[in-house]
N, C-alpha and C positions, 0 to 999 in steps of 0.2 A: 504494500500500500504506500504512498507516495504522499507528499504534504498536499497536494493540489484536493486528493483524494478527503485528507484528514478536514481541510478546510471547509469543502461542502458539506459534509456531515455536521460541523461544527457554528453552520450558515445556518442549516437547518435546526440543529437546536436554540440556536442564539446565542452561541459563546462563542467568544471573545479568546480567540488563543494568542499567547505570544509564540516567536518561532522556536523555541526552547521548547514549546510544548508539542507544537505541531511536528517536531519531528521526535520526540518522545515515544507521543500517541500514536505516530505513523509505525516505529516498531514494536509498539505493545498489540495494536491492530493485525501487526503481521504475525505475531506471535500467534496470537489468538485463533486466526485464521488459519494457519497451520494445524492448531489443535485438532480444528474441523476439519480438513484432509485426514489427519489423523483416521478421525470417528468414522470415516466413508470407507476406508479401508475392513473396517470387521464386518464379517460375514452376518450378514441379515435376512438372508434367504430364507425363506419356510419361517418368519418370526413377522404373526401378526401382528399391524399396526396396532398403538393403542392410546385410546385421548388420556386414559387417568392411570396412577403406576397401582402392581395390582396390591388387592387387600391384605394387609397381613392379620395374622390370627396370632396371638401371642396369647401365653398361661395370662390370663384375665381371673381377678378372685370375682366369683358371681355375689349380686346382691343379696344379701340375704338379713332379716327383718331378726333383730334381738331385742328381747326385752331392757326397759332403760333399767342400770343400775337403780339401788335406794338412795334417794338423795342422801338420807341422815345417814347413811352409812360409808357414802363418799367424803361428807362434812367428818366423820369421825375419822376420817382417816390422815387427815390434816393436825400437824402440831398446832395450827394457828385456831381449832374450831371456836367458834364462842353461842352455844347451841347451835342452830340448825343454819349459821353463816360462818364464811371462812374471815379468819381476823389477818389483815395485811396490813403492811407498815405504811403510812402516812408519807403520800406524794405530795399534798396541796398543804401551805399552811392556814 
């Protein structure tokens, strides 16, 4: 890819290159495009198109419905309890 190349692109998004960049961009562009030769090269024969990647299935824990703990007996399990509420150290004065 070439600056002239780099420019148009850069026309069309509306930026403003300096020539440090345009030729920068010109071989990160060629890089890039490379990569794609790259990708055209693996064999894709017999490997149906497809618009979305496919689903996967992973160990998923199912939902499943438990009864709530006893409050009072969560509160009692607390150093801080003071009856049926938990006692915590003063944020606000």
């Amino acid at each position: 890819m070439d600056g002239a190349e780099v420019r148009r692109i850069a026309s069309l998004a509306r930026l403003e290159l300096a020539d440090a960049e345009v030729d920068r961009f010109a071989s990160q562009l060629t890089a890039i495009l490379g990569y794609f030769e790259k990708l055209r090269e693996v064999a894709t024969e017999g490997v149906p198109p497809a618009s979305h990647p496919p689903e996967l299935k992973g160990p998923v824990r199912p939902d499943v419905a438990a009864p709530w703990p006893d409050p009072a007996g969560l509160v009692n399990l607390s150093r801080g309890a003071e009856g049926e509420f938990f006692r915590v150290p003063r944020v606000l004065e």
